[in-house]
N, CA, C and O atoms as a GROMACS GRO file, in nm:
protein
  572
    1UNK      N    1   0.081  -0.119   0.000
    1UNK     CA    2   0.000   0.000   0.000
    1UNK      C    3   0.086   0.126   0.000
    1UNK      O    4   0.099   0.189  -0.105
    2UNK      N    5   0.150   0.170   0.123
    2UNK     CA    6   0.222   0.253   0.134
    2UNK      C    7   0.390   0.252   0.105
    2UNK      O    8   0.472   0.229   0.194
    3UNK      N    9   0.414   0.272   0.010
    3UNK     CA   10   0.606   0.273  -0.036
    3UNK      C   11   0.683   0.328   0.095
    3UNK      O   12   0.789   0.269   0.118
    4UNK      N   13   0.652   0.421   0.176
    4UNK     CA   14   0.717   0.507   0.245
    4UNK      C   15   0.730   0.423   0.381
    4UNK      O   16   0.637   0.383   0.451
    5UNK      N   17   0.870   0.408   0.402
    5UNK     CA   18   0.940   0.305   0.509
    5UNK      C   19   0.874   0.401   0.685
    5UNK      O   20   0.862   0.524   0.695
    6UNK      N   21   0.848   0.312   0.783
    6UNK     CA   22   0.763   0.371   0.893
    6UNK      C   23   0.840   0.477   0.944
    6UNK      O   24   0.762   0.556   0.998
    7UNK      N   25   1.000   0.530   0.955
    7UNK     CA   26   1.017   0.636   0.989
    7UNK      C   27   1.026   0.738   0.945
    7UNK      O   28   1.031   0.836   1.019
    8UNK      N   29   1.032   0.753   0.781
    8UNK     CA   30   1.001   0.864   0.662
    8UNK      C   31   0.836   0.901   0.762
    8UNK      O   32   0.834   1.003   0.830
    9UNK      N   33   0.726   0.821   0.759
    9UNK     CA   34   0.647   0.859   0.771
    9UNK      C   35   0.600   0.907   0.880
    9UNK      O   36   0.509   0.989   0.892
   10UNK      N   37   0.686   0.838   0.993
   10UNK     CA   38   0.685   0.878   1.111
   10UNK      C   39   0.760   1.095   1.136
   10UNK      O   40   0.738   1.188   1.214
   11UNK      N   41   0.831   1.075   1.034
   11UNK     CA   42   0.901   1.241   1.030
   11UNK      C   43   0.762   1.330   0.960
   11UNK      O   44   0.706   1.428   1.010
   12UNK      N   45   0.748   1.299   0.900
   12UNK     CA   46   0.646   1.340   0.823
   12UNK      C   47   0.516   1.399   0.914
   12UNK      O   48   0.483   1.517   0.925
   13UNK      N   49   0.455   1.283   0.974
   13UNK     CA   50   0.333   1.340   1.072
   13UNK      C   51   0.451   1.427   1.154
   13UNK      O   52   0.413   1.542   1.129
   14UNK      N   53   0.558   1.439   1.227
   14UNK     CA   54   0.612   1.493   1.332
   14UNK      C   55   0.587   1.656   1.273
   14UNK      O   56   0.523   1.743   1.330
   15UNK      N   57   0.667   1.669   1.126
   15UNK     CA   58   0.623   1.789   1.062
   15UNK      C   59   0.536   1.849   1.042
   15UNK      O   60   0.547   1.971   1.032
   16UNK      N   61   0.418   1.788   1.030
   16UNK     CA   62   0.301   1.813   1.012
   16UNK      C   63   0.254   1.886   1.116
   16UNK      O   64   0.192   1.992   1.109
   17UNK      N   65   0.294   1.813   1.235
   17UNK     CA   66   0.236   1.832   1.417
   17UNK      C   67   0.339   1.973   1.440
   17UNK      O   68   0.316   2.055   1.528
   18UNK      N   69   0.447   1.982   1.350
   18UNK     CA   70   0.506   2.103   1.427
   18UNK      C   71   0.444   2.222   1.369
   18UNK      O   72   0.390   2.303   1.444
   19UNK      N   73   0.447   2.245   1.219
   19UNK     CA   74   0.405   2.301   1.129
   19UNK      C   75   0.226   2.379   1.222
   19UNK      O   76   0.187   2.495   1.239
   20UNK      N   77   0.158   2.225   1.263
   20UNK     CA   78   0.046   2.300   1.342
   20UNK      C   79   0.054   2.378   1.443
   20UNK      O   80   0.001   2.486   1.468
   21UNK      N   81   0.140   2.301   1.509
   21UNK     CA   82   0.200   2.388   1.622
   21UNK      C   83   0.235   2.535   1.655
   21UNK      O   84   0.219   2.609   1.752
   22UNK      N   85   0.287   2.545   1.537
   22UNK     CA   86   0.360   2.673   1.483
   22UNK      C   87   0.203   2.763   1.486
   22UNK      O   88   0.157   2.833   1.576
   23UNK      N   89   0.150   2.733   1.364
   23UNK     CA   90  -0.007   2.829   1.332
   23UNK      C   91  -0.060   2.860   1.485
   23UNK      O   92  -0.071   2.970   1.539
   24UNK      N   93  -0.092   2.722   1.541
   24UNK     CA   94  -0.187   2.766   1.625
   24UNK      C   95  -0.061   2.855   1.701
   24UNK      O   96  -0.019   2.930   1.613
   25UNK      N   97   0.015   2.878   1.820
   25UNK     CA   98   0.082   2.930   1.862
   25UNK      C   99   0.100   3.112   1.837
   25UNK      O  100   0.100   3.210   1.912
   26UNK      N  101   0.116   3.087   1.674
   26UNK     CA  102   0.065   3.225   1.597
   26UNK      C  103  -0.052   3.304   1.577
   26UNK      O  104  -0.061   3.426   1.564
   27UNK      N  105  -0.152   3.205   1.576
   27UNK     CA  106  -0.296   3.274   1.624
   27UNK      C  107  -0.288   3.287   1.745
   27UNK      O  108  -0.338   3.398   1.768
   28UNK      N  109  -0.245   3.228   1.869
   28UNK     CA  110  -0.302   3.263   2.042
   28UNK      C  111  -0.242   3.389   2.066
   28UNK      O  112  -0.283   3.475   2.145
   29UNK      N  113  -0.110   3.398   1.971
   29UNK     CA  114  -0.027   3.557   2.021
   29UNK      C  115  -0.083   3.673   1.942
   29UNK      O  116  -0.082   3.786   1.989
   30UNK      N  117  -0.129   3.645   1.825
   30UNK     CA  118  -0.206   3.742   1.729
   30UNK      C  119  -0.383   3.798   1.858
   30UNK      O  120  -0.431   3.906   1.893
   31UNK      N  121  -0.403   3.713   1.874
   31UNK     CA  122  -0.538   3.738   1.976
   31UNK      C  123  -0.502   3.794   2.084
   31UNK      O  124  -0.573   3.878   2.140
   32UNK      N  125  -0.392   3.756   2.128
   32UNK     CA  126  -0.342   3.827   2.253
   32UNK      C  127  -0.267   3.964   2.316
   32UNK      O  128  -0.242   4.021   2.423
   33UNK      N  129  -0.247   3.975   2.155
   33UNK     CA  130  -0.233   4.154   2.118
   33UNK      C  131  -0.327   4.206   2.094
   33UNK      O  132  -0.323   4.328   2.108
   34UNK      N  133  -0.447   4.148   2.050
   34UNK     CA  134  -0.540   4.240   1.994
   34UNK      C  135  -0.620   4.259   2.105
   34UNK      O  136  -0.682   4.359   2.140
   35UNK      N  137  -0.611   4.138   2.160
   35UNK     CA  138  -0.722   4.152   2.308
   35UNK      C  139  -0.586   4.281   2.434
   35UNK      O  140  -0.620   4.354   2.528
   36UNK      N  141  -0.463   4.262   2.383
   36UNK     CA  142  -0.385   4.336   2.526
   36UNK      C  143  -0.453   4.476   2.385
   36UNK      O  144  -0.566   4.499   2.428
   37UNK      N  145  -0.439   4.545   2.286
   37UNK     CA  146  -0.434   4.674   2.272
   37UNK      C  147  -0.564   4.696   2.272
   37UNK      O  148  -0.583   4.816   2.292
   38UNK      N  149  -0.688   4.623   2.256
   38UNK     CA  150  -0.814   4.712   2.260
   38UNK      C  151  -0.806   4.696   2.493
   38UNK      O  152  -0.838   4.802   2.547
   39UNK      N  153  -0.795   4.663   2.521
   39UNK     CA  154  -0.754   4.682   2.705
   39UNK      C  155  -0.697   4.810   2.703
   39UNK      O  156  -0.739   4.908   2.765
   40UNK      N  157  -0.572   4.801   2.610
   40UNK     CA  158  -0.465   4.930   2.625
   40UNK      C  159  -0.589   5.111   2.603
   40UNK      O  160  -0.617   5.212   2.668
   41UNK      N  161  -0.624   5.042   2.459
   41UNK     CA  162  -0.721   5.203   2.418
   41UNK      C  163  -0.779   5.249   2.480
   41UNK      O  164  -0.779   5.370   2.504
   42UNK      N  165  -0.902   5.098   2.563
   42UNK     CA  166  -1.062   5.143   2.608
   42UNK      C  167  -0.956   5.202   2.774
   42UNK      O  168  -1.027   5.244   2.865
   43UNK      N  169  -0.874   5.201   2.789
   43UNK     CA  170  -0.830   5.265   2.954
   43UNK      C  171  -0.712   5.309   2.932
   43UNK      O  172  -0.618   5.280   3.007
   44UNK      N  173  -0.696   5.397   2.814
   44UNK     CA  174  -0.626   5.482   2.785
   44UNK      C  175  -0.650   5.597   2.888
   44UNK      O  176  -0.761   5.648   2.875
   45UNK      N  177  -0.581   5.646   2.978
   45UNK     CA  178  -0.590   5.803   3.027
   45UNK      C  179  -0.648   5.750   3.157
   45UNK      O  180  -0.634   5.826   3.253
   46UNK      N  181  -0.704   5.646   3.177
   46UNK     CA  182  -0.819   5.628   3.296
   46UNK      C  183  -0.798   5.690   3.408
   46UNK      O  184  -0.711   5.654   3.487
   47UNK      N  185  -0.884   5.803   3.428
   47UNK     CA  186  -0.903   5.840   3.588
   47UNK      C  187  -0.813   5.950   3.551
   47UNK      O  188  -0.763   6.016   3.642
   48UNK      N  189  -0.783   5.981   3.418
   48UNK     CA  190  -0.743   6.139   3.381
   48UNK      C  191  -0.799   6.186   3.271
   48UNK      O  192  -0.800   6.132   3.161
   49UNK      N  193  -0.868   6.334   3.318
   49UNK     CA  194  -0.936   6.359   3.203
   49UNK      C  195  -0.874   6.382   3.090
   49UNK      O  196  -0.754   6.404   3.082
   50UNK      N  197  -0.982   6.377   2.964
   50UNK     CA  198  -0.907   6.410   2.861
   50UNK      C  199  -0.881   6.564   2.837
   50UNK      O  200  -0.803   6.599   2.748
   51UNK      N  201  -0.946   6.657   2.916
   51UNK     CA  202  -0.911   6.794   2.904
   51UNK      C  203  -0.797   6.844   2.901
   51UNK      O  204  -0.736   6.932   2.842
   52UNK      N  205  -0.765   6.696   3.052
   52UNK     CA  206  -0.617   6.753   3.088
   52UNK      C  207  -0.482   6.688   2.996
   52UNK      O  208  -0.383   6.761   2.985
   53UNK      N  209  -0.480   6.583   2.945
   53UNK     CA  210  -0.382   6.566   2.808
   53UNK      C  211  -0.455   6.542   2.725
   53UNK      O  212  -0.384   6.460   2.666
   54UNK      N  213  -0.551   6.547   2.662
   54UNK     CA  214  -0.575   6.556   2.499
   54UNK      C  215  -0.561   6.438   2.468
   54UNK      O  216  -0.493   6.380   2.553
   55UNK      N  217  -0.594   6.369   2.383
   55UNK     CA  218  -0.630   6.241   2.305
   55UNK      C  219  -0.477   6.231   2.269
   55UNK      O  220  -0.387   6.314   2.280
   56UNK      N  221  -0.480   6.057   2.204
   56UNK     CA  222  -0.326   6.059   2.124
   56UNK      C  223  -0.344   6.095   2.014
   56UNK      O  224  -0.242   6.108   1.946
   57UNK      N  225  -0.483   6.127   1.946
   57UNK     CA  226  -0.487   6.169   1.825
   57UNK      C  227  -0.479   6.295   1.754
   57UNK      O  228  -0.475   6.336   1.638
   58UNK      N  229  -0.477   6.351   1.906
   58UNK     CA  230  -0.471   6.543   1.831
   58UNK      C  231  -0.336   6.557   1.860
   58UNK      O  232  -0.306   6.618   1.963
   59UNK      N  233  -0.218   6.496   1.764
   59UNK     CA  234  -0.092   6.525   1.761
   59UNK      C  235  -0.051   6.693   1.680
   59UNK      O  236   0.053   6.730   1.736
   60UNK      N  237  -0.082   6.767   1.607
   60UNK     CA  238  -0.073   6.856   1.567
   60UNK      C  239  -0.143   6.998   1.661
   60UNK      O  240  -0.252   7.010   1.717
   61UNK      N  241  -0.006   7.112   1.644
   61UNK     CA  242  -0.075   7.211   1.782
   61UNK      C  243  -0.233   7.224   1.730
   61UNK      O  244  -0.316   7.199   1.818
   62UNK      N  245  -0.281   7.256   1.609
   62UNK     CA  246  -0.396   7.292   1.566
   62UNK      C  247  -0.529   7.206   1.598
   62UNK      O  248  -0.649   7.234   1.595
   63UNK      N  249  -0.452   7.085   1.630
   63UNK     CA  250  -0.560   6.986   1.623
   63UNK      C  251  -0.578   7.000   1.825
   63UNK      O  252  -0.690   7.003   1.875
   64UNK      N  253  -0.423   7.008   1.933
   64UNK     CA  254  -0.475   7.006   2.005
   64UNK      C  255  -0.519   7.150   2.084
   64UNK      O  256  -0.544   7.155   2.205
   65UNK      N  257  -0.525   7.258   1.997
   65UNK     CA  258  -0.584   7.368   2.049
   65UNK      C  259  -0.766   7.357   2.048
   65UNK      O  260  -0.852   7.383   2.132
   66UNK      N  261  -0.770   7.297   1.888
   66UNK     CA  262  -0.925   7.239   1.893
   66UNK      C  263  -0.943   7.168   1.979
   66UNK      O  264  -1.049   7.177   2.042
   67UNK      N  265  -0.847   7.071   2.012
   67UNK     CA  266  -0.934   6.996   2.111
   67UNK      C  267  -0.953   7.075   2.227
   67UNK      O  268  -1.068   7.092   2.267
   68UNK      N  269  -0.832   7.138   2.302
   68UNK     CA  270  -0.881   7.214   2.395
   68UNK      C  271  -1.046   7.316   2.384
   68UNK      O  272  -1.113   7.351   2.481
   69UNK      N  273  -1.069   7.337   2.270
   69UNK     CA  274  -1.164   7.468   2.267
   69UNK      C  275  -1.296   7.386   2.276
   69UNK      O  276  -1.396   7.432   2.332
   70UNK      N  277  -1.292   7.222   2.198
   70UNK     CA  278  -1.358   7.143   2.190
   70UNK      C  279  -1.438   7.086   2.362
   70UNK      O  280  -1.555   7.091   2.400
   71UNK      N  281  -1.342   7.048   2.416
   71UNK     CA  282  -1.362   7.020   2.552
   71UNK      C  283  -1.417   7.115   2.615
   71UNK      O  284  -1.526   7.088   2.666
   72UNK      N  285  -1.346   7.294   2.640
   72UNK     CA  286  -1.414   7.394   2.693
   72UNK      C  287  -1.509   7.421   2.672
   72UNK      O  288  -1.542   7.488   2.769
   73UNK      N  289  -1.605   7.416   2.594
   73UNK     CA  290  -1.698   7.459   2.474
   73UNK      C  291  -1.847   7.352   2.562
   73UNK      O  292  -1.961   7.377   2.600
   74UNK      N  293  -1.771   7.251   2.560
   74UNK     CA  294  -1.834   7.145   2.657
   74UNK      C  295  -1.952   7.066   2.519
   74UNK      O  296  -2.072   7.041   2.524
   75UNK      N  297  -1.852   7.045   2.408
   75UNK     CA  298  -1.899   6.963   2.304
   75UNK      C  299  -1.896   6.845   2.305
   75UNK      O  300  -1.963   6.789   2.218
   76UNK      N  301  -1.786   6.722   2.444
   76UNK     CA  302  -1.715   6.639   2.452
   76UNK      C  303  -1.875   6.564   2.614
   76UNK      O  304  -1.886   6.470   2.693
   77UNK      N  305  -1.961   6.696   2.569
   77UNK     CA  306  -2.010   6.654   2.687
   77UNK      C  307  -2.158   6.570   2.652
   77UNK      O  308  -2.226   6.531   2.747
   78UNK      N  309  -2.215   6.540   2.465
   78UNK     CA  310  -2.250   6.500   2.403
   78UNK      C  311  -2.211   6.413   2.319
   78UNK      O  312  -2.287   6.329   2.272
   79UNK      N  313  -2.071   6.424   2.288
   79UNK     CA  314  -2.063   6.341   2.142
   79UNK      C  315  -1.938   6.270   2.191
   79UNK      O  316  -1.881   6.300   2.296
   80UNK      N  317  -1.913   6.211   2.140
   80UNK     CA  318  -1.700   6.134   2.168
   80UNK      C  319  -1.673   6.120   2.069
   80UNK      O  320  -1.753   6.137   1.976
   81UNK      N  321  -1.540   6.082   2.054
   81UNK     CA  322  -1.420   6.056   1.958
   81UNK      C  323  -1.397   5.951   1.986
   81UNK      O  324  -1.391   5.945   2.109
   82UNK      N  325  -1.372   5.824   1.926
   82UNK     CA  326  -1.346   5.689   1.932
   82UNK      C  327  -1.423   5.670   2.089
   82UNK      O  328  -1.388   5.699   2.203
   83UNK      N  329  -1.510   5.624   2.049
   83UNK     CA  330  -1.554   5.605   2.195
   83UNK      C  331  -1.552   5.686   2.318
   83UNK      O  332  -1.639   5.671   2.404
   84UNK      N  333  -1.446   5.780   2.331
   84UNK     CA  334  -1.432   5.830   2.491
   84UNK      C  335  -1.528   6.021   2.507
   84UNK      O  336  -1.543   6.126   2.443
   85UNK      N  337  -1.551   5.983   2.584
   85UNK     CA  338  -1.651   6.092   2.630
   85UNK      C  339  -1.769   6.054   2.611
   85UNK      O  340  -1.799   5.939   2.581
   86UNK      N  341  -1.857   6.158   2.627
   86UNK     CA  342  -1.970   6.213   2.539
   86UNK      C  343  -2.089   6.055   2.630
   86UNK      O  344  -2.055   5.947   2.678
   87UNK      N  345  -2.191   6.103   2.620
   87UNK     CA  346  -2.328   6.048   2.653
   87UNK      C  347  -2.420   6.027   2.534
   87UNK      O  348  -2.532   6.079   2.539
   88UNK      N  349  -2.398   5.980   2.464
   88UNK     CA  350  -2.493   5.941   2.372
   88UNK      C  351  -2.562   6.038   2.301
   88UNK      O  352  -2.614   6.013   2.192
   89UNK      N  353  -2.568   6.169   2.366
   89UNK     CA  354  -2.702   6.273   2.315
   89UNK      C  355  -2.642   6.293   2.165
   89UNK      O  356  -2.709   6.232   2.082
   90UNK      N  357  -2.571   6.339   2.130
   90UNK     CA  358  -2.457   6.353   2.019
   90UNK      C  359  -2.430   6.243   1.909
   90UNK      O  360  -2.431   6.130   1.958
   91UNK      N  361  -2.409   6.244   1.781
   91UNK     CA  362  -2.331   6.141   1.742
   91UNK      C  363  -2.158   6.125   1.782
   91UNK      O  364  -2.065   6.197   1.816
   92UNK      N  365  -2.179   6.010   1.758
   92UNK     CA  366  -1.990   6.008   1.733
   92UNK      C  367  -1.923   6.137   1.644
   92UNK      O  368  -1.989   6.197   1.560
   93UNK      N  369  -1.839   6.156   1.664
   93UNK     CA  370  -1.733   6.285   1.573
   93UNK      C  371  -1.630   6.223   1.550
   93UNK      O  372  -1.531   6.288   1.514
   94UNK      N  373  -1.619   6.039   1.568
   94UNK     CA  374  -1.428   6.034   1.503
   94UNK      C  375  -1.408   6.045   1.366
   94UNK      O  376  -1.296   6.065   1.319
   95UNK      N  377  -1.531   6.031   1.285
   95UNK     CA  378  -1.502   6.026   1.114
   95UNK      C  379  -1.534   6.154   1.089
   95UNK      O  380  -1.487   6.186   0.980
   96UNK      N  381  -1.605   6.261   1.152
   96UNK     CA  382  -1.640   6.373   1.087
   96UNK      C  383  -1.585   6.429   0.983
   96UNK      O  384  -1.645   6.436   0.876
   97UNK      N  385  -1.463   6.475   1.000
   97UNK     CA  386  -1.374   6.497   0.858
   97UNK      C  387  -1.412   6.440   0.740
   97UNK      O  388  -1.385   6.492   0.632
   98UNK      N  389  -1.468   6.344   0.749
   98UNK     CA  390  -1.442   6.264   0.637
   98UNK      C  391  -1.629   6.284   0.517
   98UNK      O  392  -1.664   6.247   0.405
   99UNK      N  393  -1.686   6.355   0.620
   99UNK     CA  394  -1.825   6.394   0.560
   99UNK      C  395  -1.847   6.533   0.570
   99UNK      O  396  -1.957   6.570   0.531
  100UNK      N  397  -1.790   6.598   0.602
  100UNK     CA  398  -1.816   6.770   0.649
  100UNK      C  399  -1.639   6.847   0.654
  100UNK      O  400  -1.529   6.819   0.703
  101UNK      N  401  -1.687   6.934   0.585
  101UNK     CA  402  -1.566   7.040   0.584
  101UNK      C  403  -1.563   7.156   0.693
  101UNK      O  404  -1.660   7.192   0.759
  102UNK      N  405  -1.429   7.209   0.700
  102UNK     CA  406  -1.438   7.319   0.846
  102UNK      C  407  -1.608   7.414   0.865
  102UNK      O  408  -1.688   7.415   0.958
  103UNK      N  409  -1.607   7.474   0.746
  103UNK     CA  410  -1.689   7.592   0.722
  103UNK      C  411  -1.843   7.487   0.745
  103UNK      O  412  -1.918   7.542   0.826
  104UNK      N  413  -1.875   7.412   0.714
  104UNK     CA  414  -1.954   7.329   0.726
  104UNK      C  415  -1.993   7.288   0.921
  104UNK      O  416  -2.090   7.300   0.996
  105UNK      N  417  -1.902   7.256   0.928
  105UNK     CA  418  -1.886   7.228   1.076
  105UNK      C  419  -1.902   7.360   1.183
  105UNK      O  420  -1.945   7.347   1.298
  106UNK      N  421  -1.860   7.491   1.124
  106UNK     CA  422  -1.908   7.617   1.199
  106UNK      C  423  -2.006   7.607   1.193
  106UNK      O  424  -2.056   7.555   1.293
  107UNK      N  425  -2.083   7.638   1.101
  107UNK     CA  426  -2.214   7.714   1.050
  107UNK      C  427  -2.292   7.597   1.183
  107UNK      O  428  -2.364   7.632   1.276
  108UNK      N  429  -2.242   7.445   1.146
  108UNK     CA  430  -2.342   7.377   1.268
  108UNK      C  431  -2.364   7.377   1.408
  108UNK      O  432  -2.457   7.344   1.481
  109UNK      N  433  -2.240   7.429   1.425
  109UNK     CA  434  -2.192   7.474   1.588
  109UNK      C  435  -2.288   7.644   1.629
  109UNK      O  436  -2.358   7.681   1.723
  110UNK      N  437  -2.242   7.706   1.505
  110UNK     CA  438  -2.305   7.842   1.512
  110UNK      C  439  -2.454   7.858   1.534
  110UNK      O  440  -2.501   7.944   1.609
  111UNK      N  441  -2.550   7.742   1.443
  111UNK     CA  442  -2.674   7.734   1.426
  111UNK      C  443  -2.734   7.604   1.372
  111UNK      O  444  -2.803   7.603   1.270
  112UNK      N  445  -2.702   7.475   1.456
  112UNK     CA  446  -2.750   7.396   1.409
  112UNK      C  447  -2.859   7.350   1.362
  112UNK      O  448  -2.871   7.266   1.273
  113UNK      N  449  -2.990   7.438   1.455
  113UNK     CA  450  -3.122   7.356   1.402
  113UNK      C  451  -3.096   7.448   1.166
  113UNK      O  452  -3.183   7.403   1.090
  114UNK      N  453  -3.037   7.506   1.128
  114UNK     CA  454  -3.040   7.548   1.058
  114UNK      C  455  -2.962   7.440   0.885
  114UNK      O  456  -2.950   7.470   0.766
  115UNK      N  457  -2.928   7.319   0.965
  115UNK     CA  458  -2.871   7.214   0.895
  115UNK      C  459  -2.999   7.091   0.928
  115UNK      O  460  -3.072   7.028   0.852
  116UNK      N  461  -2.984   7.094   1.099
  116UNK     CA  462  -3.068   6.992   1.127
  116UNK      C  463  -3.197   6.983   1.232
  116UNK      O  464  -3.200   6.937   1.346
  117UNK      N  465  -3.328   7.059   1.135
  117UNK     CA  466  -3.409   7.165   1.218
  117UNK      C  467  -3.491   7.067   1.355
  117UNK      O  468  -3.564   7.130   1.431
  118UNK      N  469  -3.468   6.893   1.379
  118UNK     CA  470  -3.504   6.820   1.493
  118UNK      C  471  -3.412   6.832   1.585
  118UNK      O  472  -3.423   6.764   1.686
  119UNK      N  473  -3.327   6.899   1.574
  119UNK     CA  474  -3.169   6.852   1.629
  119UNK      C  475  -3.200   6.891   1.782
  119UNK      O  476  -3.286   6.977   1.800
  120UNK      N  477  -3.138   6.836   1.887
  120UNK     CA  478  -3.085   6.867   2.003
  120UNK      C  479  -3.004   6.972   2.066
  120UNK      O  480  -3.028   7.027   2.173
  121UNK      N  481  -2.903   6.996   1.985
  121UNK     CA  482  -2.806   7.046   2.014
  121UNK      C  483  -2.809   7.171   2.006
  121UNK      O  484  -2.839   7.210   1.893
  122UNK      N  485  -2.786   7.261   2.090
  122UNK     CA  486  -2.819   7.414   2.082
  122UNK      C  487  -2.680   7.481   2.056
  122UNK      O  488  -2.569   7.459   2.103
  123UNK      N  489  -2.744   7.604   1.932
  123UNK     CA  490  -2.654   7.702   1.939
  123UNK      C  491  -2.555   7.748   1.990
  123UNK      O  492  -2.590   7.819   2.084
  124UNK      N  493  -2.428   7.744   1.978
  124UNK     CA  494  -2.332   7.834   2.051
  124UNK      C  495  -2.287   7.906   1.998
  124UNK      O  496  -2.193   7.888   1.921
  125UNK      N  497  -2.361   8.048   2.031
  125UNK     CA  498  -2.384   8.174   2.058
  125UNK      C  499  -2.258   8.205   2.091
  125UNK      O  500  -2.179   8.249   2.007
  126UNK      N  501  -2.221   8.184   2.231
  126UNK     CA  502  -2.138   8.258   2.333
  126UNK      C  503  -2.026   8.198   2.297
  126UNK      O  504  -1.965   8.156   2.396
  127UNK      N  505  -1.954   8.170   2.159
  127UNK     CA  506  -1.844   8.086   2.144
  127UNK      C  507  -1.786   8.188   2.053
  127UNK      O  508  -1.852   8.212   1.952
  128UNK      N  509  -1.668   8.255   2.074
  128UNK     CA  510  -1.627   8.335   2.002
  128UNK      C  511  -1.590   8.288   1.832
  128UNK      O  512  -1.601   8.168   1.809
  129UNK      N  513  -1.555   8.364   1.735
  129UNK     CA  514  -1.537   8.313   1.659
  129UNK      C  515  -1.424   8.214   1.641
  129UNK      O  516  -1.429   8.100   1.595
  130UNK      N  517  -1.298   8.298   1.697
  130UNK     CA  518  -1.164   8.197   1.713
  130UNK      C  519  -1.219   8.050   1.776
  130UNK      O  520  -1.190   7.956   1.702
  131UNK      N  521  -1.294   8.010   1.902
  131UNK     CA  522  -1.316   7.903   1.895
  131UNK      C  523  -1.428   7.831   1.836
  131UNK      O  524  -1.456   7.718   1.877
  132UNK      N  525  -1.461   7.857   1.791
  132UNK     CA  526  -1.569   7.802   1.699
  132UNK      C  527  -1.467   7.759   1.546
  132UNK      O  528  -1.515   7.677   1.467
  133UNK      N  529  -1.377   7.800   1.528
  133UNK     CA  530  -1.299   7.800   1.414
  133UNK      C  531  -1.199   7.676   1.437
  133UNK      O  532  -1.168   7.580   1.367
  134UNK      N  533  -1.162   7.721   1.563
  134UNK     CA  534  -1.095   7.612   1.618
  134UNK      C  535  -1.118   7.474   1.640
  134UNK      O  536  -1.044   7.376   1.627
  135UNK      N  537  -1.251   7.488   1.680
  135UNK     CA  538  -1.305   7.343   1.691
  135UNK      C  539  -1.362   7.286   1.568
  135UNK      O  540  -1.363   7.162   1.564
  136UNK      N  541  -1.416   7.358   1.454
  136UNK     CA  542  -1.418   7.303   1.322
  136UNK      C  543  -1.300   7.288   1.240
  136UNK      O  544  -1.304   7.219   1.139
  137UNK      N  545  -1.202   7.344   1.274
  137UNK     CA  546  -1.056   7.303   1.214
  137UNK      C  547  -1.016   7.158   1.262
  137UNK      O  548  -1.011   7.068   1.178
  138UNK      N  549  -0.986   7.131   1.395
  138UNK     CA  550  -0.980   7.015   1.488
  138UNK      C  551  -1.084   6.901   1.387
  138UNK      O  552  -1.054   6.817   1.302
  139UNK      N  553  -1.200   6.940   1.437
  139UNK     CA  554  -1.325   6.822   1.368
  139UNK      C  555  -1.258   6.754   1.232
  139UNK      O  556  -1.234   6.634   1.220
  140UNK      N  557  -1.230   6.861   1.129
  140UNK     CA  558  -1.209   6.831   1.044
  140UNK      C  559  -1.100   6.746   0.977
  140UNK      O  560  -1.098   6.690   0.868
  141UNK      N  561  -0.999   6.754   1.089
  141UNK     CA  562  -0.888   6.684   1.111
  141UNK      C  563  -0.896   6.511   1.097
  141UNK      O  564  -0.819   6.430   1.043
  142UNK      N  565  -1.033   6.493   1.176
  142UNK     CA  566  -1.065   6.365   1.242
  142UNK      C  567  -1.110   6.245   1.094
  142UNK      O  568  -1.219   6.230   1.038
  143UNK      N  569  -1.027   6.204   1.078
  143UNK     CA  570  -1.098   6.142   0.927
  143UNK      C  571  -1.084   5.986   0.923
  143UNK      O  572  -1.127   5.923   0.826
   0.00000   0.00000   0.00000
């Protein structure tokens, strides 16, 4: 039946068994990064606000002056960025960039029911222009 003398074949399954060995070994450590960095993200900062260092994502001064104006503004107190902040009232803002331009993003801050006349979110009025500029520059960043 079989040509192949019993210790050829005996090497053979051994290869086989290491070869598996190998994969699986490579999947438990592949899972075990992904499970240690989403741990790492979701308690990123924990038990420090983000007011007080800024996300890792607003690496540029522009992006973290928005964020600062963003947080003051108390926009962070509705909506989040990858998950952190915000209460639900808000949508998410991590893709915003990627559907809305700066000037776009004022005008909504400035007068939202005027984009989205059910909307929640009230006017800010009392937001000077510099931050209102600021925080649609920032937004826009987010893509």
């Amino acid at each position: 039946m079989n040509d192949m003398p019993a210790t050829e074949a005996s090497s053979q399954k051994g290869e086989k068994e290491h070869v598996r060995n190998y994969l699986l070994a490579t999947v438990v450590a592949a899972l075990l990064l992904v499970g240690w960095s989403v741990a790492y993200f979701t308690t990123y900062n924990a038990g420090v606000s983000a007011a007080e260092t800024g996300p890792w994502f607003a690496e540029t001064q522009v992006a973290k002056v928005g964020w600062s104006s963003f947080q003051s503004a108390g926009c962070a107190q509705c909506h989040s960025i990858l998950g952190q902040q915000g209460q639900s009232l808000g949508p998410d803002l991590t893709y915003v960039g990627k559907r809305w331009k700066a000037e776009q993003i004022e005008q909504l801050v400035r007068n939202p029911r005027s984009i989205f006349p059910n909307t929640m979110m009230p006017a800010f009025s009392n937001l000077s222009e510099e931050q209102v500029d600021q925080i649609a520059t920032y937004l826009e960043t987010l893509k």
